[in-house]
MARGUKE-732571 format. One record per residue: residue in three letters; x, z, y of N, C-alpha, C, CB in turn; residue number from 1. Coordinates in Angstrom, 1 decimal, padded with zeros to 4 digits. Atoms other than C-alpha are relative to their C-alpha. Glycine has a CB too. Layout:
N
<'ALA', <X, Z, Y>, <X, Z, Y>, <X, Z, Y>, <X, Z, Y>, NUM> ...
//
This chain:
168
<'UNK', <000.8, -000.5, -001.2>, <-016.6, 024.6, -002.6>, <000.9, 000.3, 001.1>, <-000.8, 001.2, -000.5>, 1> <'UNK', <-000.8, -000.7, -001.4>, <-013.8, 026.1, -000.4>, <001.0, -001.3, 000.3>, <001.0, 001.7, -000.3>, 2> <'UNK', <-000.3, 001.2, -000.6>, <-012.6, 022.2, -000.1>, <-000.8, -000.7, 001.3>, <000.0, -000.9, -001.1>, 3> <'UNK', <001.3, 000.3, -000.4>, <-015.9, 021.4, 001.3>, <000.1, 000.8, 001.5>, <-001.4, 000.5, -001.2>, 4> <'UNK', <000.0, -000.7, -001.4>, <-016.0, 024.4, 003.8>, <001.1, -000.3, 000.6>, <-000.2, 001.5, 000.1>, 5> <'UNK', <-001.7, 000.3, -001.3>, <-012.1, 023.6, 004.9>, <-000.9, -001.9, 001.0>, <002.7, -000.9, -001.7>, 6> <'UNK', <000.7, 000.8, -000.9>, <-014.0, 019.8, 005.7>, <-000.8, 000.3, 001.3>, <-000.8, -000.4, -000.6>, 7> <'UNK', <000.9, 000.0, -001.3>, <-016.7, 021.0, 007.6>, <000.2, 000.6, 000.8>, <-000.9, 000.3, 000.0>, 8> <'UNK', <-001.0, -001.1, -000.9>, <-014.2, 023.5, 009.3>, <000.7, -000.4, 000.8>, <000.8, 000.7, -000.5>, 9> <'UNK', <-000.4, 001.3, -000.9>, <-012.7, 020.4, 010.8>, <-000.9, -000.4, 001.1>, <000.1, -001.3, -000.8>, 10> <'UNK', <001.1, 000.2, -000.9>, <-014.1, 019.6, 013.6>, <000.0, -001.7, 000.4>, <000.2, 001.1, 001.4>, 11> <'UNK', <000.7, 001.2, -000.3>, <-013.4, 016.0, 013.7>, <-000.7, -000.7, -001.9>, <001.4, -001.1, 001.0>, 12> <'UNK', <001.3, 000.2, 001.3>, <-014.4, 015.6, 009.6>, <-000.9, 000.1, 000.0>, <-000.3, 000.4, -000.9>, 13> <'UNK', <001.3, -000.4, 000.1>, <-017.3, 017.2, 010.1>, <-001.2, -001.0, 000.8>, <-000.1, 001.4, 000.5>, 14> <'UNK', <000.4, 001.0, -000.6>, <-018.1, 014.9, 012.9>, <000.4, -001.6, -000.4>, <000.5, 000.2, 001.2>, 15> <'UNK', <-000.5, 001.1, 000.3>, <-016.8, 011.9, 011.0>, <-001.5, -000.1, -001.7>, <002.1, 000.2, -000.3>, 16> <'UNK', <001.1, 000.2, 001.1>, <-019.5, 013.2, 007.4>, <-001.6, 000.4, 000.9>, <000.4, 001.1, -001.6>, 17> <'UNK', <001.6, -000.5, -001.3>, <-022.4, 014.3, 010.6>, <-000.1, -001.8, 000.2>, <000.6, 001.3, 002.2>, 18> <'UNK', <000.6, 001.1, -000.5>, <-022.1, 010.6, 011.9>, <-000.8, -001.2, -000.7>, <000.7, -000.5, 000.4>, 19> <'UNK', <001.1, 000.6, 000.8>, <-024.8, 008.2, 011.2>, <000.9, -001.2, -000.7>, <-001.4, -000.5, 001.1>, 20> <'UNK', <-000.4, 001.0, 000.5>, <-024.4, 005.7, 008.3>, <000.1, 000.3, -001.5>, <001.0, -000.5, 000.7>, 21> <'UNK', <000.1, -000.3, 001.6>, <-023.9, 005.8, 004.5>, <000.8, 000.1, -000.7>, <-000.4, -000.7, -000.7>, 22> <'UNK', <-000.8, -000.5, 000.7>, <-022.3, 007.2, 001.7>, <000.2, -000.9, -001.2>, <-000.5, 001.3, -000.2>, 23> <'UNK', <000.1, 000.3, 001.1>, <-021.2, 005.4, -001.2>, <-000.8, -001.9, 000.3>, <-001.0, 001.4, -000.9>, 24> <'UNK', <000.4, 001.5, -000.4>, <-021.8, 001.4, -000.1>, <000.5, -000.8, -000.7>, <000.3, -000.4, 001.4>, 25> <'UNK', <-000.7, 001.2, 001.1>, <-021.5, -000.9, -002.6>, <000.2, -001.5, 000.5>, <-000.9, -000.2, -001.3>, 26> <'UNK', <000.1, 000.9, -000.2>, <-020.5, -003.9, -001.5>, <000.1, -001.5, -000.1>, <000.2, 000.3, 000.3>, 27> <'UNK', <-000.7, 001.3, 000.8>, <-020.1, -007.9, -002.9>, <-000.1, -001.2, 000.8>, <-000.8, -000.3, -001.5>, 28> <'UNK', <-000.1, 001.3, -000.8>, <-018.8, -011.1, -001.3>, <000.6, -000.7, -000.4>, <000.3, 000.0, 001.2>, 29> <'UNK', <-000.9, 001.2, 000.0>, <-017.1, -014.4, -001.7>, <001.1, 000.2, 000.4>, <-000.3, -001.0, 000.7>, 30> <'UNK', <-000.7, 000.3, -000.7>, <-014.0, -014.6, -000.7>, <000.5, -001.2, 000.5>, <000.6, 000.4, -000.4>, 31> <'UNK', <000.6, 001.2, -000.7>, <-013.7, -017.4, 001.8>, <001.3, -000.9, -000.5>, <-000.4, 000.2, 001.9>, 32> <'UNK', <-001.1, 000.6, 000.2>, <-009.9, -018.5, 000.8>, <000.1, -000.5, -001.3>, <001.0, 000.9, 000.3>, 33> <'UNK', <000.5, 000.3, 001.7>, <-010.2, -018.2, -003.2>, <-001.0, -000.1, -000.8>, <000.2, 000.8, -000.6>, 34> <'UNK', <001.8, 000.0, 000.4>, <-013.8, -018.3, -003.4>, <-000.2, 000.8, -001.6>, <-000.6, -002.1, -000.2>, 35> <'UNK', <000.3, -001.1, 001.2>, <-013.8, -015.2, -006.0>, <-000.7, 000.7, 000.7>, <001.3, 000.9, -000.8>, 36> <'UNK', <000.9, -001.0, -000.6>, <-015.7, -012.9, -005.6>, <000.3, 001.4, -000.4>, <-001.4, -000.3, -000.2>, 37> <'UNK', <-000.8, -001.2, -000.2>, <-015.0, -009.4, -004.5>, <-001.2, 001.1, 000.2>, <001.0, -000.1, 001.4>, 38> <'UNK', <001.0, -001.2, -000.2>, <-016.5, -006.0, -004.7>, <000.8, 001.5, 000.3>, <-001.0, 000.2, -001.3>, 39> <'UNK', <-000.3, -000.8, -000.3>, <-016.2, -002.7, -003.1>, <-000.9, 001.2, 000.0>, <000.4, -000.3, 000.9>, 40> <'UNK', <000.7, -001.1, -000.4>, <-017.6, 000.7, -002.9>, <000.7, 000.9, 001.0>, <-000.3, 000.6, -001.1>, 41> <'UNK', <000.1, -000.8, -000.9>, <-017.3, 002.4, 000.3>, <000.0, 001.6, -000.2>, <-000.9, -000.4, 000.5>, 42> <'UNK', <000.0, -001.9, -000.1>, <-017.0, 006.5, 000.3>, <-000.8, 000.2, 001.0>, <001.6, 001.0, 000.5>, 43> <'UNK', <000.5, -000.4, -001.2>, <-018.1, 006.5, 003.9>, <-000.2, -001.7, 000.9>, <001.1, 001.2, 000.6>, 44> <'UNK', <000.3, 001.1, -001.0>, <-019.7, 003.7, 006.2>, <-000.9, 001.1, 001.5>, <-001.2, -001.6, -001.1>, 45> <'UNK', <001.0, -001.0, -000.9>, <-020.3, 005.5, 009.7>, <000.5, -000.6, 001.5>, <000.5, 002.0, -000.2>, 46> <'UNK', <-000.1, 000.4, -001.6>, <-020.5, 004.5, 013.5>, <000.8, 001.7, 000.8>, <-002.1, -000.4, 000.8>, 47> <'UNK', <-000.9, -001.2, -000.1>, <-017.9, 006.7, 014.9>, <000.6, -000.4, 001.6>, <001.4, 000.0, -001.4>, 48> <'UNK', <-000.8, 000.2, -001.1>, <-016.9, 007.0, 018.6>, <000.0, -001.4, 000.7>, <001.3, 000.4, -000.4>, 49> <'UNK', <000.0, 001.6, -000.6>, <-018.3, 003.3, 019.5>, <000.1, -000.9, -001.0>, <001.1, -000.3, 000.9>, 50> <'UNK', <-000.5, 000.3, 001.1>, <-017.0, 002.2, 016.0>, <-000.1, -000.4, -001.2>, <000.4, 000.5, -000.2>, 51> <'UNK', <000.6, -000.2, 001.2>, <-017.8, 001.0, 013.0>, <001.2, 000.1, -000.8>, <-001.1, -001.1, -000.4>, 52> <'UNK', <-001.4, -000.5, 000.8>, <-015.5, 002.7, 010.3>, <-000.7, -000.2, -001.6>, <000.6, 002.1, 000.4>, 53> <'UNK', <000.2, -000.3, 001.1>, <-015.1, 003.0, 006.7>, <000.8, 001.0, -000.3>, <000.1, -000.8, -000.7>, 54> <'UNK', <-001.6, -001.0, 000.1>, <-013.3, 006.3, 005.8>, <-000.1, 000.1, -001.6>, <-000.1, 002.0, 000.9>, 55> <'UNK', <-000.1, -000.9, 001.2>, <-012.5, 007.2, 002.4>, <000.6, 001.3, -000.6>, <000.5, -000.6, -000.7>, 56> <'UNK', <-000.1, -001.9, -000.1>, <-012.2, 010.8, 001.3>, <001.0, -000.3, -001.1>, <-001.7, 001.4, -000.5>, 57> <'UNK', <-001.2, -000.6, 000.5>, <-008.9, 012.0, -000.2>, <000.3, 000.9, -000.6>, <000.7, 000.2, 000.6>, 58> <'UNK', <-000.3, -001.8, 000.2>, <-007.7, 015.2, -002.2>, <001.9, -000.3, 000.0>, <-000.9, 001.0, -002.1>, 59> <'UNK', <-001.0, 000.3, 000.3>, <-004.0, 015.4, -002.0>, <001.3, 001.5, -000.2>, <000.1, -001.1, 000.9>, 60> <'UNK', <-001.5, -001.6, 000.0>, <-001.0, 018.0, -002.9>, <000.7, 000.0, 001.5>, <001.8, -000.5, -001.4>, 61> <'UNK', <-000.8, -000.5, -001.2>, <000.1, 017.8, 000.6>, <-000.6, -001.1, 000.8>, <001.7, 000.1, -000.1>, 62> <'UNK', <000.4, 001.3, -000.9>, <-001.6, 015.6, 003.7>, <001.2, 000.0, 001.0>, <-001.5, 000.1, 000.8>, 63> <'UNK', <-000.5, -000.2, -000.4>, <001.1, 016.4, 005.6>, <000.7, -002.0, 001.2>, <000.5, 000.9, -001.1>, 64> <'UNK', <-000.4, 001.8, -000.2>, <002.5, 012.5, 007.5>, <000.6, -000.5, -000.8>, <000.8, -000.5, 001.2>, 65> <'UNK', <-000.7, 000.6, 000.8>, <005.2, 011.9, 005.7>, <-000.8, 000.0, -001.5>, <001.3, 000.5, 000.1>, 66> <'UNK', <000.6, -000.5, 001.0>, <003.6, 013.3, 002.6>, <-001.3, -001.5, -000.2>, <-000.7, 001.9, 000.5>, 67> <'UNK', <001.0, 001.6, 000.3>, <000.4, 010.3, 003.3>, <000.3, -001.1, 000.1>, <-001.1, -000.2, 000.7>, 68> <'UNK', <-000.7, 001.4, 000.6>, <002.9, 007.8, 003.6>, <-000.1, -000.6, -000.8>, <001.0, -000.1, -000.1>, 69> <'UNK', <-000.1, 000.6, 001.1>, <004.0, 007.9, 000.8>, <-001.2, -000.2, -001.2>, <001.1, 000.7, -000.5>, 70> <'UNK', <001.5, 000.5, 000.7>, <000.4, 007.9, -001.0>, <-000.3, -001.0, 000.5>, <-001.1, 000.9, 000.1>, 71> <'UNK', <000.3, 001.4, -000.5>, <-000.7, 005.4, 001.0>, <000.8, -001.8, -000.9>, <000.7, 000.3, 001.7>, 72> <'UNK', <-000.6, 000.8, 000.6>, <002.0, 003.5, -000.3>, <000.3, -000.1, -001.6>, <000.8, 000.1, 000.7>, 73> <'UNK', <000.3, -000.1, 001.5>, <001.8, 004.5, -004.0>, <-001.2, 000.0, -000.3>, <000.6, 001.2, -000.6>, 74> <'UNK', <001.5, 000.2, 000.1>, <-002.0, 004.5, -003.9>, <-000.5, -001.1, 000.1>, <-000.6, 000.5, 000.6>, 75> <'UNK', <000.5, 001.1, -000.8>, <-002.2, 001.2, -002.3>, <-000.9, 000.0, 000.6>, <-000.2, -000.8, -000.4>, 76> <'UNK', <001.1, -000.2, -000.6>, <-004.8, 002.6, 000.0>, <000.1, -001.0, 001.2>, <-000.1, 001.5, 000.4>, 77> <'UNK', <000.3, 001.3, -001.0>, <-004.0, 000.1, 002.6>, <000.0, -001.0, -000.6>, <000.8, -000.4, 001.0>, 78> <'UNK', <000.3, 001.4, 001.0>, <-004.3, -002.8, 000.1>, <-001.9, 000.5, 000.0>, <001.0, 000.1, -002.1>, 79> <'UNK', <001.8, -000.1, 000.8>, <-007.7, -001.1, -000.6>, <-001.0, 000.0, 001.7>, <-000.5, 002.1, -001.3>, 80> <'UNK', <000.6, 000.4, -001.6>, <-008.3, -000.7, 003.5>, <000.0, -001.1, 000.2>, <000.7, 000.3, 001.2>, 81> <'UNK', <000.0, 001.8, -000.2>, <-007.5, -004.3, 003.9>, <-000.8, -000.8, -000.2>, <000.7, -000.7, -000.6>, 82> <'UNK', <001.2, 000.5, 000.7>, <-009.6, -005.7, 001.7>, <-001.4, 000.9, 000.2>, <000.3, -000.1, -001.7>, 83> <'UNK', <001.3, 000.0, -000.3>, <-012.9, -003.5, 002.4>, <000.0, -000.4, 001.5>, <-000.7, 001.3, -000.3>, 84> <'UNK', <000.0, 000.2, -001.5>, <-012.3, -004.1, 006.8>, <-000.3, -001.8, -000.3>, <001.9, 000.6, 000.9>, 85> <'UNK', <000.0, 001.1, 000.0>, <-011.9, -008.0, 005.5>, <-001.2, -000.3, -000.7>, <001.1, -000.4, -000.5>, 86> <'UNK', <001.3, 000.4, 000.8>, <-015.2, -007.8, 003.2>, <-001.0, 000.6, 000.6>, <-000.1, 000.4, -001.5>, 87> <'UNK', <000.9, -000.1, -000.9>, <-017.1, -006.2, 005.9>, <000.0, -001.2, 001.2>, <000.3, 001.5, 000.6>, 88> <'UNK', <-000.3, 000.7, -000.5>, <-016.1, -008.7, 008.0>, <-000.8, -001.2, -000.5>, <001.2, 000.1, 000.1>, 89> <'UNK', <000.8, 000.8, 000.5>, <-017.2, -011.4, 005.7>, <-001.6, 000.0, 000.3>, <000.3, 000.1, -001.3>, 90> <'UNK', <001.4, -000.5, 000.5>, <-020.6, -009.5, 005.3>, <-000.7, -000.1, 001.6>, <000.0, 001.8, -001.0>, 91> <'UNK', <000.6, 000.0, -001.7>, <-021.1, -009.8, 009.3>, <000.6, 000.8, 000.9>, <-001.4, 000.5, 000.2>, 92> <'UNK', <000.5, -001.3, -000.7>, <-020.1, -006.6, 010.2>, <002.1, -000.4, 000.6>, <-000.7, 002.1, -001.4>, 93> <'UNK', <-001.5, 000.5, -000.2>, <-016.5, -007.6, 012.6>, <000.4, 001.8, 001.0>, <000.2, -002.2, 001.2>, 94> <'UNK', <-000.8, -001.2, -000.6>, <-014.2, -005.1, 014.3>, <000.2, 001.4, -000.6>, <-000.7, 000.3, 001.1>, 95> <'UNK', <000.0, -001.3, 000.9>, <-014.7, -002.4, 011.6>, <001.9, 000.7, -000.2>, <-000.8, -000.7, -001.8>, 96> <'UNK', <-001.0, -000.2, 000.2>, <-011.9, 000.1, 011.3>, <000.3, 000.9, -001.5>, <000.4, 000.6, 001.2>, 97> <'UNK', <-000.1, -000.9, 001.2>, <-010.4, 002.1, 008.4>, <000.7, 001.6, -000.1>, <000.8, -000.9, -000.9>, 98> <'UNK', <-000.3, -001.7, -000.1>, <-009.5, 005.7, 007.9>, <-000.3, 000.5, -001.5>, <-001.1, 000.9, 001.2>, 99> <'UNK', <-000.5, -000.8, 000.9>, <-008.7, 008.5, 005.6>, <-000.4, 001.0, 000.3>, <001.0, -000.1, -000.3>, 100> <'UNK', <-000.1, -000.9, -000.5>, <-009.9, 011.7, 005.5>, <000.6, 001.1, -001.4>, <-001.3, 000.3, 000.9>, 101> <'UNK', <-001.2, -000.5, 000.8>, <-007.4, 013.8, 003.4>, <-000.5, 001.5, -000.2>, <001.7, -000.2, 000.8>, 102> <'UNK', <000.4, -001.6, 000.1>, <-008.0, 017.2, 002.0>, <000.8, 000.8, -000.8>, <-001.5, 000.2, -000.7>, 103> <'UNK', <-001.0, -000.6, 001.3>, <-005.2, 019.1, 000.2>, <-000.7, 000.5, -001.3>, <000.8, 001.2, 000.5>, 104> <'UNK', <001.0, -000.7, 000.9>, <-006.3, 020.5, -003.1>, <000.3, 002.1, -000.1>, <000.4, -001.0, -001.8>, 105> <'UNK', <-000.2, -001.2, -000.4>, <-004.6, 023.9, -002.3>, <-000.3, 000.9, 000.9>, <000.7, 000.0, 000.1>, 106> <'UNK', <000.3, -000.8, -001.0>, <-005.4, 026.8, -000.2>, <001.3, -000.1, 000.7>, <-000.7, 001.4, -000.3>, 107> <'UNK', <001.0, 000.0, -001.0>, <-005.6, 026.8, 002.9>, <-000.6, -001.0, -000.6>, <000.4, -000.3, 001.5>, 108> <'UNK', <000.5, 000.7, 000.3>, <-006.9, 023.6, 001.6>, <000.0, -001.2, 001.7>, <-001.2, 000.8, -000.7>, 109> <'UNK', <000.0, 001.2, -000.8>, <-005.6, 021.1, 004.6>, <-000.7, -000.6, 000.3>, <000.4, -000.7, -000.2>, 110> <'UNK', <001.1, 001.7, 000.0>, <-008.0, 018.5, 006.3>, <000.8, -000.5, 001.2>, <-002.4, 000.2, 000.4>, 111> <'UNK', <-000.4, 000.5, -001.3>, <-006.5, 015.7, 008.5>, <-000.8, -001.3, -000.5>, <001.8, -000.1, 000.3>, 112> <'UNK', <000.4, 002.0, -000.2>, <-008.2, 012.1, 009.2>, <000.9, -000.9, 000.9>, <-001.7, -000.5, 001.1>, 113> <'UNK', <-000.5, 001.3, -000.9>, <-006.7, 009.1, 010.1>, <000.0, -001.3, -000.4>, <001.1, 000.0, 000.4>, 114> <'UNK', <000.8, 001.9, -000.1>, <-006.8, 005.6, 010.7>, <001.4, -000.8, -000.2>, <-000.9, -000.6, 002.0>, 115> <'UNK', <-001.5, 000.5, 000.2>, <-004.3, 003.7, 009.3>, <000.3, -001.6, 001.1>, <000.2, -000.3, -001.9>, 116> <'UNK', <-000.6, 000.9, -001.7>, <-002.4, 001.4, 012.5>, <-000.3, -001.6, -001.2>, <002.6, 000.4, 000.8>, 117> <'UNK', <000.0, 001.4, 000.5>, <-002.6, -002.5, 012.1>, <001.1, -000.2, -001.1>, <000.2, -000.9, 001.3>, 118> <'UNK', <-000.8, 001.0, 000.3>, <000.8, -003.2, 010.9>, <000.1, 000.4, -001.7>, <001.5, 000.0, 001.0>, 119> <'UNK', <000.4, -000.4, 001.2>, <-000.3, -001.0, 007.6>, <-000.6, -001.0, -000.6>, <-000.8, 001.0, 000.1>, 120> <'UNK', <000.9, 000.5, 000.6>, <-003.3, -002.8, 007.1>, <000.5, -001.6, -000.1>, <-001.4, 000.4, 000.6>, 121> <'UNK', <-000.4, 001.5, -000.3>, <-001.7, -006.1, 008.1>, <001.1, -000.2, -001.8>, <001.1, -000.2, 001.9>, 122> <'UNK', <-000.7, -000.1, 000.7>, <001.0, -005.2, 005.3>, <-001.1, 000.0, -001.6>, <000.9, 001.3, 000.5>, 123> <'UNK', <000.7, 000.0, 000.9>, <-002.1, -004.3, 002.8>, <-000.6, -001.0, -000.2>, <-000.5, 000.7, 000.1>, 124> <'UNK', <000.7, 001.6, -000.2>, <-003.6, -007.8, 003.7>, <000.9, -000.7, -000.8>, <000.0, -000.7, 001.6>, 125> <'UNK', <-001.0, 000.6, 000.2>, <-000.5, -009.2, 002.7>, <-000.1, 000.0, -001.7>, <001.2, 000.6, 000.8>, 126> <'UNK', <-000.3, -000.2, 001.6>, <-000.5, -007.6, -000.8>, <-000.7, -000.5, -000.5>, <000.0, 001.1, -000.6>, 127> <'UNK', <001.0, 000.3, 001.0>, <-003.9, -007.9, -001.8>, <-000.4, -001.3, -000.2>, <-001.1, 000.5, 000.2>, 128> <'UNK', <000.5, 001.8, 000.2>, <-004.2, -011.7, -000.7>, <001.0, -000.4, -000.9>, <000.0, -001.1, 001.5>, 129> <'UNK', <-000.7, 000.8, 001.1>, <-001.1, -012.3, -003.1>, <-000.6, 000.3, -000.9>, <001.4, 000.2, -000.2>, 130> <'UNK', <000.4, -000.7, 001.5>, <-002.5, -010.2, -006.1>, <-001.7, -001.0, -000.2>, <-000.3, 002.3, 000.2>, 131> <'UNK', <001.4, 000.9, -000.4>, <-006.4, -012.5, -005.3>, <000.6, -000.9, -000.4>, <-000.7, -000.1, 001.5>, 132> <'UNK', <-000.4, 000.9, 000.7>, <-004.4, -015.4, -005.6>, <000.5, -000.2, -001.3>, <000.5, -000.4, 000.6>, 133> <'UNK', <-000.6, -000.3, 002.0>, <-002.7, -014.8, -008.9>, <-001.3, -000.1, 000.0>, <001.0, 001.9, -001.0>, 134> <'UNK', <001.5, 000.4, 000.5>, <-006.6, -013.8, -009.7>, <-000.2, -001.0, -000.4>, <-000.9, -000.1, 000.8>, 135> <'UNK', <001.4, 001.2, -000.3>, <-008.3, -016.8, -008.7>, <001.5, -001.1, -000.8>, <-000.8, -000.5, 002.6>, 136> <'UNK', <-000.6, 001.5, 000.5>, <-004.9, -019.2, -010.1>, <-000.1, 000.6, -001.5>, <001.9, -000.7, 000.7>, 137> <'UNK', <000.1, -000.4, 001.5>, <-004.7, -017.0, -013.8>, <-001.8, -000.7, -000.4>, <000.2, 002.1, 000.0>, 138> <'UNK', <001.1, 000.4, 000.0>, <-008.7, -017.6, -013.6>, <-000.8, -001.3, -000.1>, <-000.2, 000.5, 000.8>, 139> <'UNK', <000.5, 001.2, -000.6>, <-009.3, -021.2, -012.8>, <001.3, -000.8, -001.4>, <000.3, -000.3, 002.2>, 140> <'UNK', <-000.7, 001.1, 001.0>, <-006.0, -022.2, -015.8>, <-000.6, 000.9, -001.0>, <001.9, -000.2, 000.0>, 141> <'UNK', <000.3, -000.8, 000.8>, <-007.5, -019.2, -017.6>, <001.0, 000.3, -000.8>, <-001.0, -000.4, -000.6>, 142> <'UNK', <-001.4, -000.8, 000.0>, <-003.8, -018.0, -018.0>, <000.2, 001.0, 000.2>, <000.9, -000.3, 000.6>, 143> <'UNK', <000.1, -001.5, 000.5>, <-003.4, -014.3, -018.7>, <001.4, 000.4, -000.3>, <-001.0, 000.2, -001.5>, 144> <'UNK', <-001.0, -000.3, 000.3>, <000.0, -013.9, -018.6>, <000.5, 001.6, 000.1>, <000.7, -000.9, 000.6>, 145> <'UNK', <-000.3, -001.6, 000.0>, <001.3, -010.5, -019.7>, <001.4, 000.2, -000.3>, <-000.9, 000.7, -001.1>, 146> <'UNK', <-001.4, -000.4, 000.9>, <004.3, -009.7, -022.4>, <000.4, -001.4, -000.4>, <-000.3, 001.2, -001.5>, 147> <'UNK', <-000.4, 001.6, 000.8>, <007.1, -012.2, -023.0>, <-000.9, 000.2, -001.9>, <002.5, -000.1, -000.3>, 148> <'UNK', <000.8, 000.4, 001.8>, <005.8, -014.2, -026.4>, <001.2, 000.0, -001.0>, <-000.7, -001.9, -000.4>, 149> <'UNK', <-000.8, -000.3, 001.5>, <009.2, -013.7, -028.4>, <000.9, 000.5, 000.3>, <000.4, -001.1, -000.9>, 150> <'UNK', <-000.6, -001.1, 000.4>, <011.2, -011.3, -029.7>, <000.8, 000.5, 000.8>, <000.6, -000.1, -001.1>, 151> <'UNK', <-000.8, -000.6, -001.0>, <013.1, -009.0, -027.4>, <000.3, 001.3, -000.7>, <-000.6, 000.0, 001.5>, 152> <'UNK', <-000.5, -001.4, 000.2>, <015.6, -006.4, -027.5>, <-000.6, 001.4, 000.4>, <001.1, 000.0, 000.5>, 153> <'UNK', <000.3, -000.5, -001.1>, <014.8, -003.1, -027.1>, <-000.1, 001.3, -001.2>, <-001.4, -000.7, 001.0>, 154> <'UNK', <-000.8, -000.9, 000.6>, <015.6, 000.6, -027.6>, <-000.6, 001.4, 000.6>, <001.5, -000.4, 000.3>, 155> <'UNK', <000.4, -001.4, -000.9>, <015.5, 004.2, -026.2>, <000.9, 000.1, 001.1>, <000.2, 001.4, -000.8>, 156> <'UNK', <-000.2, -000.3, -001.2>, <016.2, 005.0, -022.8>, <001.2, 000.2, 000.0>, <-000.6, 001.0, 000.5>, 157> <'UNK', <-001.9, 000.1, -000.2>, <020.0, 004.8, -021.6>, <000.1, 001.6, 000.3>, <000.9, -001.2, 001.6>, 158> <'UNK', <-000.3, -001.6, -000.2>, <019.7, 009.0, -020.6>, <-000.1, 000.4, -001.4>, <-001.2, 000.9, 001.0>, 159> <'UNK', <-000.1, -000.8, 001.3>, <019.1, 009.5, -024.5>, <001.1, -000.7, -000.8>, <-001.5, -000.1, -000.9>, 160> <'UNK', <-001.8, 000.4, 000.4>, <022.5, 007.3, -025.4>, <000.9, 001.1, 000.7>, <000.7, -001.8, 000.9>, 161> <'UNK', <-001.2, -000.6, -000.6>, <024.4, 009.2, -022.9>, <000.2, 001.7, -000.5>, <-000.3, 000.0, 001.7>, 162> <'UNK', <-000.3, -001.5, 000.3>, <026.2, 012.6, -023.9>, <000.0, 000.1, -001.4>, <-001.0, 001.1, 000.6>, 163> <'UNK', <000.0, 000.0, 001.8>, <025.4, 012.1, -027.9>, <001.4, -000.2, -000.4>, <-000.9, -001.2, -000.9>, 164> <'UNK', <-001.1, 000.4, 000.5>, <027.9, 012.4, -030.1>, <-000.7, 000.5, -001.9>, <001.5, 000.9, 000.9>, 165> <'UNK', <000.6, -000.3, 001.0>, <027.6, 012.8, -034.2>, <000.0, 001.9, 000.0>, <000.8, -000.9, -001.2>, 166> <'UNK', <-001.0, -001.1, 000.3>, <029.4, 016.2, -034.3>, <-001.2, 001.5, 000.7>, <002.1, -000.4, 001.1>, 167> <'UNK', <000.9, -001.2, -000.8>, <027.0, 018.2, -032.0>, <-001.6, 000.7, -000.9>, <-000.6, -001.0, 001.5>, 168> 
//
């Protein structure tokens, strides 16, 4: 509850879950390159400032910039921006942007939105169209490659060799 009131205590969140449009948008399309087909669910689909956006809502130990960098980048949230801005796009809807609206899970309980820049999402494009193609080429030889198929070495961690001795 006192995540909720820090949102609506925002004054541009509040104006971002106030604007018109829908919660929770499931979405499914072709993809026009691999011809797989892709699906999404939306958090937020809202006309924003002229705009058509998708934001997805966040909780995080710290929204701080640097701090959503590095989520961003360990989350793959611009892999996941990429691909829904590119499957709205498919679906008709062009110029759509993407955003984040971040909520610490701690008191004060933090709220920041933002939009993550092109060369992000350009970078998340990048990923998700490699990882699609694997897809669609594992899919089509119906190749599943996982764990080598024969026998490999293998042991405990080189920090639990180091420092042993019998005598201790």
């Amino acid at each position: 509850a006192a995540m909720k009131d820090a949102i609506y205590a925002h004054p541009k969140a509040r104006a971002i879950i106030g604007a018109p449009g829908k919660n929770e948008v499931g979405c499914v399309w072709v993809d026009p390159r691999t011809k797989q087909l892709c699906k999404a669910r939306t958090d937020m689909l809202r006309e924003l400032d002229g705009y058509a956006w998708v934001w997805d809502l966040k909780t995080a130990e710290d929204a701080s910039p640097a701090a959503l960098s590095r989520a961003i980048n360990q989350y793959a949230y611009h892999e996941q921006g990429a691909l829904y801005v590119d499957g709205m796009e498919v679906l008709g809807q062009e110029g759509v942007r993407y955003g984040l609206l971040v909520v610490e899970k701690e008191p004060p309980f933090g709220v920041v939105t933002r939009e993550l820049d092109d060369a992000t999402l350009s970078l998340g494009r990048q990923k998700y169209r490699a990882n699609l193609a694997k897809y669609a080429d594992c899919q089509s030889k119906n190749e599943w490659p996982c764990y080598p198929t024969e026998i490999d070495y293998t042991g405990v961690p080189a920090y639990a060799l180091k420092g042993w001795s019998d005598g201790d």
